[in-house]
C-alpha positions as protocol buffer text, in pm:
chain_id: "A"
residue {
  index: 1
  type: UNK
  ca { x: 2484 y: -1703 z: -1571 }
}
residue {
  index: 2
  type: UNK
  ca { x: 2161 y: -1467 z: -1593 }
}
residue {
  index: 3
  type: UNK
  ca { x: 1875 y: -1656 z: -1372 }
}
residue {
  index: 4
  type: UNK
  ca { x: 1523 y: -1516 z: -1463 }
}
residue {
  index: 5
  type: UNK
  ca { x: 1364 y: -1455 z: -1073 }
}
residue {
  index: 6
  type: UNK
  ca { x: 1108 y: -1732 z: -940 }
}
residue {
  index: 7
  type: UNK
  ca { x: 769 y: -1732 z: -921 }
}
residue {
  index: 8
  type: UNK
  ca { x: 826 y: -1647 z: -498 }
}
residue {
  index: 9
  type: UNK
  ca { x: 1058 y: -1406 z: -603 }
}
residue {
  index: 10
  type: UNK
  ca { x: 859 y: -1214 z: -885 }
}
residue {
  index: 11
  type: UNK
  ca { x: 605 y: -1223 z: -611 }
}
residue {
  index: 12
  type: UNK
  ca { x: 816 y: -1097 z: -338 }
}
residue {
  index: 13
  type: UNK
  ca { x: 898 y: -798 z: -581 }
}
residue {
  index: 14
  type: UNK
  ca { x: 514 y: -703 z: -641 }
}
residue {
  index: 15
  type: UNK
  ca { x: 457 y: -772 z: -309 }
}
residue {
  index: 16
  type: UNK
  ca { x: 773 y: -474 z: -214 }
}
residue {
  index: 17
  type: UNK
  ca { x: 597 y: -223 z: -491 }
}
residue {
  index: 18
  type: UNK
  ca { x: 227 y: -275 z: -324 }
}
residue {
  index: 19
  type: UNK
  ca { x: 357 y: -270 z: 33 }
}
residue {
  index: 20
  type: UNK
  ca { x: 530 y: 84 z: -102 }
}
residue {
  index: 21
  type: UNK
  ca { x: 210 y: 170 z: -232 }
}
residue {
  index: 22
  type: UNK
  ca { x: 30 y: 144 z: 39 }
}
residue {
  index: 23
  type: UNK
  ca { x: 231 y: 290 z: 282 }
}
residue {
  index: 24
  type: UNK
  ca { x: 295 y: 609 z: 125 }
}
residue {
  index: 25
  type: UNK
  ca { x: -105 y: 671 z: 92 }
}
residue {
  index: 26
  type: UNK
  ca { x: -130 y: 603 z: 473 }
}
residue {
  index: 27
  type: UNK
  ca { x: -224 y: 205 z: 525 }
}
residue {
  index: 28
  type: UNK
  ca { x: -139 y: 108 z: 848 }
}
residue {
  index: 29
  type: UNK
  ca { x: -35 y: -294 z: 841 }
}
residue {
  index: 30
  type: UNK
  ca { x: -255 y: -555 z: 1050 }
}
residue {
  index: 31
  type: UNK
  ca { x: -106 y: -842 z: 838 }
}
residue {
  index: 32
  type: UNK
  ca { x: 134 y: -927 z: 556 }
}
residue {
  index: 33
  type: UNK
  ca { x: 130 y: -1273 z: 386 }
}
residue {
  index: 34
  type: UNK
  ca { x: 411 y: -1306 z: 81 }
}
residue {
  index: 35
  type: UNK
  ca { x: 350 y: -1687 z: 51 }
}
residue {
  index: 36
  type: UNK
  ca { x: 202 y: -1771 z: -286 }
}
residue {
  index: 37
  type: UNK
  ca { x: -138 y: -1884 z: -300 }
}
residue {
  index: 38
  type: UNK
  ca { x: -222 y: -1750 z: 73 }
}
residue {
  index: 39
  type: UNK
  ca { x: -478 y: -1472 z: 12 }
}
residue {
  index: 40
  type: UNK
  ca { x: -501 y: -1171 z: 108 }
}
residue {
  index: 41
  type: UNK
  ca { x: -153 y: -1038 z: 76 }
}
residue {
  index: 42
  type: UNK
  ca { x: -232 y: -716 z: 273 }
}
residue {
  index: 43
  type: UNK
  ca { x: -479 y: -672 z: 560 }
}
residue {
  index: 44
  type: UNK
  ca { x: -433 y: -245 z: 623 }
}
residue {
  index: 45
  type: UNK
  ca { x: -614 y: -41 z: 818 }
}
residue {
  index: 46
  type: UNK
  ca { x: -703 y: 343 z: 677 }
}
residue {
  index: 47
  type: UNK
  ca { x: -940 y: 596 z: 803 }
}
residue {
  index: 48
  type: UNK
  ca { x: -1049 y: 341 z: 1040 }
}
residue {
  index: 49
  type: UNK
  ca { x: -1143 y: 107 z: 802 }
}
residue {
  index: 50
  type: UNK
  ca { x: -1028 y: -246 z: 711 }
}
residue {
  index: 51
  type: UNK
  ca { x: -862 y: -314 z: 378 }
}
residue {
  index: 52
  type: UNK
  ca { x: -803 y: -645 z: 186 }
}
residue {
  index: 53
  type: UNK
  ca { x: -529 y: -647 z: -97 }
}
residue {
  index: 54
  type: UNK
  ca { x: -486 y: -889 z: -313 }
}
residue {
  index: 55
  type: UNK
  ca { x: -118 y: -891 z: -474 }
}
residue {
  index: 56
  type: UNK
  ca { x: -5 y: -1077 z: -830 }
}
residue {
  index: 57
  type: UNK
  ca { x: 286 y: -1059 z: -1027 }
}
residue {
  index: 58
  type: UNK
  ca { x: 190 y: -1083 z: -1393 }
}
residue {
  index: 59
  type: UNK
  ca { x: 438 y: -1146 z: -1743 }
}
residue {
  index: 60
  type: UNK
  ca { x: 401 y: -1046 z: -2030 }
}
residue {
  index: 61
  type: UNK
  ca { x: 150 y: -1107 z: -2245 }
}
residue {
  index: 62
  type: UNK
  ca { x: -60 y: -1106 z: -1936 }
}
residue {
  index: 63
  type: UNK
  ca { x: -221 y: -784 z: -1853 }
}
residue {
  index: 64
  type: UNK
  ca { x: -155 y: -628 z: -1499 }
}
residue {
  index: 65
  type: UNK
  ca { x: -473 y: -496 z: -1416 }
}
residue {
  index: 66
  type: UNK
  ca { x: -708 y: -838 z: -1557 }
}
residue {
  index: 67
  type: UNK
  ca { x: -810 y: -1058 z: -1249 }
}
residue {
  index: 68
  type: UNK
  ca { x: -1005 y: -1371 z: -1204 }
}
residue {
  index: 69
  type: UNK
  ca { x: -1331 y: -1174 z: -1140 }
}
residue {
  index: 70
  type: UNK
  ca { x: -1507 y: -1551 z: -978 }
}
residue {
  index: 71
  type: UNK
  ca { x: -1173 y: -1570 z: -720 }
}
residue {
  index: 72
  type: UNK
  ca { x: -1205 y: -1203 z: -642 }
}
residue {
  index: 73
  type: UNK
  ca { x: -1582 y: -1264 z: -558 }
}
residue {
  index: 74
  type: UNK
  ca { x: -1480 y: -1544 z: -312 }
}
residue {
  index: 75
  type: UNK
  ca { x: -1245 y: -1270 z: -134 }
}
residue {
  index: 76
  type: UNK
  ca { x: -1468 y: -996 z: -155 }
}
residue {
  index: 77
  type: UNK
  ca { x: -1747 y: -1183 z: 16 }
}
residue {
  index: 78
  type: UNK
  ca { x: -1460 y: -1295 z: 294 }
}
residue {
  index: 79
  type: UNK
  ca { x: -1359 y: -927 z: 340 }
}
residue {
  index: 80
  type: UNK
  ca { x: -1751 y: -822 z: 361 }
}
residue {
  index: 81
  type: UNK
  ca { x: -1774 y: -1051 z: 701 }
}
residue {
  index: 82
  type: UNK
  ca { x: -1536 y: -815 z: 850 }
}
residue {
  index: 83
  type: UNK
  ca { x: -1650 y: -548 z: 702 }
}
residue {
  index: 84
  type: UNK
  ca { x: -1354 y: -491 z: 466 }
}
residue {
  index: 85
  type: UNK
  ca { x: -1280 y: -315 z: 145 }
}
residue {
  index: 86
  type: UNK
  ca { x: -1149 y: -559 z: -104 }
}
residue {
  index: 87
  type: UNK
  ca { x: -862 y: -465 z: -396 }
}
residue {
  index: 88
  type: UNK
  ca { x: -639 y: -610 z: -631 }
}
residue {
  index: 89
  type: UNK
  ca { x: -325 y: -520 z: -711 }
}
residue {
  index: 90
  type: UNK
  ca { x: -191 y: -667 z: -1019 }
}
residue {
  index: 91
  type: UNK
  ca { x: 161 y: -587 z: -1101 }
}
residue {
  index: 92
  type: UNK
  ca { x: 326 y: -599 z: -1486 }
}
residue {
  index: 93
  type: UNK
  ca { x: 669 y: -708 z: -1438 }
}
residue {
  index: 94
  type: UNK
  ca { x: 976 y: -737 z: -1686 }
}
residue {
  index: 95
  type: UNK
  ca { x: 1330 y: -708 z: -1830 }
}
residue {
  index: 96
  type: UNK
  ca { x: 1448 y: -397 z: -1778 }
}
residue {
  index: 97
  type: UNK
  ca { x: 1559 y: -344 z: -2201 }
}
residue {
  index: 98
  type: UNK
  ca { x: 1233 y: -554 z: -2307 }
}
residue {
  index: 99
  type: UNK
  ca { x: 938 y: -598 z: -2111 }
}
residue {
  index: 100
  type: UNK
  ca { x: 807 y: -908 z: -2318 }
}
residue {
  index: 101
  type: UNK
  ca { x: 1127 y: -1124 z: -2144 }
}
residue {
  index: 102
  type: UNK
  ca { x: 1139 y: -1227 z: -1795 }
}
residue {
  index: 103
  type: UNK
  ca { x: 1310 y: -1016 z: -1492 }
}
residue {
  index: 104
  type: UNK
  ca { x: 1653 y: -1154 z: -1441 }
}
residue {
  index: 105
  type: UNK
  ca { x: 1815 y: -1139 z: -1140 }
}
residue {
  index: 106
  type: UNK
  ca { x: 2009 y: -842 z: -1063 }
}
residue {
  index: 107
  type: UNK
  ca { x: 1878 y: -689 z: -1384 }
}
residue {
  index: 108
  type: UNK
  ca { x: 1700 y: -351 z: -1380 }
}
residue {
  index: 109
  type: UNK
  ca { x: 1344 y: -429 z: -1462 }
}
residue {
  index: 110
  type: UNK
  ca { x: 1044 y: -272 z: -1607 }
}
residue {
  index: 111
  type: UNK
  ca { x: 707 y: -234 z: -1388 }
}
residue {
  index: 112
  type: UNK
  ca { x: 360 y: -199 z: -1503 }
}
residue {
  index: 113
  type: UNK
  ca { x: 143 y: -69 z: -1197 }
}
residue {
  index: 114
  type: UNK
  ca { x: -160 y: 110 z: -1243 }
}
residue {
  index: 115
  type: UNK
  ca { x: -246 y: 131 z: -844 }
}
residue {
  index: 116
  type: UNK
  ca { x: -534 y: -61 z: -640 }
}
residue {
  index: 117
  type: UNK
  ca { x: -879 y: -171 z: -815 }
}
residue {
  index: 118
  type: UNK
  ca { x: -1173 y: -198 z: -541 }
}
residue {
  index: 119
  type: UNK
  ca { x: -1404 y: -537 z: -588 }
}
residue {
  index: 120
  type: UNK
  ca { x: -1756 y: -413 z: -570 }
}
């Protein structure tokens, strides 16, 4: 039987694409939380600077790149007491053959990523 993934698990999978992401462009990793609802998901380092990623998995209809512009305030001015950059990461997930159904385990699926938004 075809199980769609769990909320940890769609998580896990954004969290693997970010993490991907991030490492390609040169982020060096101070911290890495995948639990859900534990904020932020990435803590990097880059050009000597400190980074704060936020990471969510988002279904359809939901788009990737729309946050919760109040909770991404309340990060932002955590990140600003160490001096960090703050971003969020918002990653489309879905079935493989239809992006409106849910990723099913084992299943190819289809990823909507459009790369890191800064908070200002």
């Amino acid at each position: 039987m075809s199980l769609p993934l769990t909320e940890q698990e769609l998580h896990n999978l954004a969290m693997n694409i970010v993490g991907k992401e991030l490492e390609e462009a040169g982020f060096e990793f101070l911290g890495v939380n995948s639990k859900l609802k534990r904020d932020p998901q990435f803590v990097a380092l880059k050009n000597k600077e400190l980074h704060f990623v936020i990471v969510r998995a988002v279904s359809y209809p939901d788009e990737a790149d729309t946050y919760d512009p109040v909770f991404m305030q309340t990060i932002k001015q955590h990140a600003d007491k160490f001096e960090a950059k703050t971003y969020y990461a918002g990653v489309g997930l879905g079935h493989g053959s239809d992006y409106a159904q849910p990723v099913i385990k084992n299943e190819s699926y289809t990823m909507v990523f459009n790369g890191l938004q800064e908070i200002t």
